[in-house]
C-alpha positions in Angstrom: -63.4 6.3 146.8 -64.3 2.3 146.1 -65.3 1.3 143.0 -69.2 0.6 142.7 -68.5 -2.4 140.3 -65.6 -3.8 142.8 -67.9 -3.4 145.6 -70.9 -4.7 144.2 -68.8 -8.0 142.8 -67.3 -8.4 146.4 -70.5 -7.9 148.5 -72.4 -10.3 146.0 -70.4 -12.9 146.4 -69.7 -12.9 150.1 -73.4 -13.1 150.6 -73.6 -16.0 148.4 -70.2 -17.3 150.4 -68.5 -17.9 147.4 -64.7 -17.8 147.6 -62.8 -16.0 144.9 -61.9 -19.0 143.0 -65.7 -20.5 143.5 -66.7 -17.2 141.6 -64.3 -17.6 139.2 -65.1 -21.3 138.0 -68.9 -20.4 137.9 -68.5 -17.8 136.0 -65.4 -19.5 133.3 -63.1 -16.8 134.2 -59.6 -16.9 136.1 -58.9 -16.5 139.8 -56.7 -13.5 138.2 -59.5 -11.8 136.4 -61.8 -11.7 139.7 -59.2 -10.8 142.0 -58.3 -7.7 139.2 -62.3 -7.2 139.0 -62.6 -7.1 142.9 -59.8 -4.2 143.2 -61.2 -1.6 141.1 -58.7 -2.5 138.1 -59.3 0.5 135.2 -59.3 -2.2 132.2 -61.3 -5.3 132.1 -62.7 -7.4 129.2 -66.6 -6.3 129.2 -67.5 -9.8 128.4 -65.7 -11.0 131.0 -67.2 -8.7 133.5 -70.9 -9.7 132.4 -70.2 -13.5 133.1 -69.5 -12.2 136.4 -72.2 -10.0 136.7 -74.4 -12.9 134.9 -74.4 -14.8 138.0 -76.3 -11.9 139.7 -78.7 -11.3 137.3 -76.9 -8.2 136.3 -74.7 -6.7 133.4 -73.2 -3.6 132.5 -75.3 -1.0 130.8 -74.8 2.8 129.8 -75.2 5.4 132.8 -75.3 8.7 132.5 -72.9 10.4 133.9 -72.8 14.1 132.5 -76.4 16.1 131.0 -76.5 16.2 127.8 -75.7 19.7 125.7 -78.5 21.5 125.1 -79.2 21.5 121.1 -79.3 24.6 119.4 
């Protein structure tokens, strides 16, 4: 399964045809880190991944994932 972050970043910036290292000046973050965002990589710098985002008019926010237990 693809991550919905990796795909959104990727699909973003080829409809803006950005390359990865366009992306990664605009947003002041290295060729690395977008190339790591782009793959799905499990640890990333959450400020890092907003000045990404930033450039879409998106950031990271909470989700839930799981209901929440039932108080007694």
């Amino acid at each position: 399964m693809l991550d919905p972050l990796a795909s959104f970043v990727k699909q973003r910036r080829r409809q803006l045809q950005l390359s990865q290292p366009d992306l990664a000046a605009k947003a002041g973050v290295g060729l690395r880190f977008v190339r790591d965002l782009e793959q799905g990589k499990g640890t990333l710098r959450l400020d890092k991944v907003n000045a990404v985002l930033q450039l879409f008019g998106h950031e990271v926010g909470p989700v839930p994932v799981l209901p929440l237990p039932e108080s007694e």
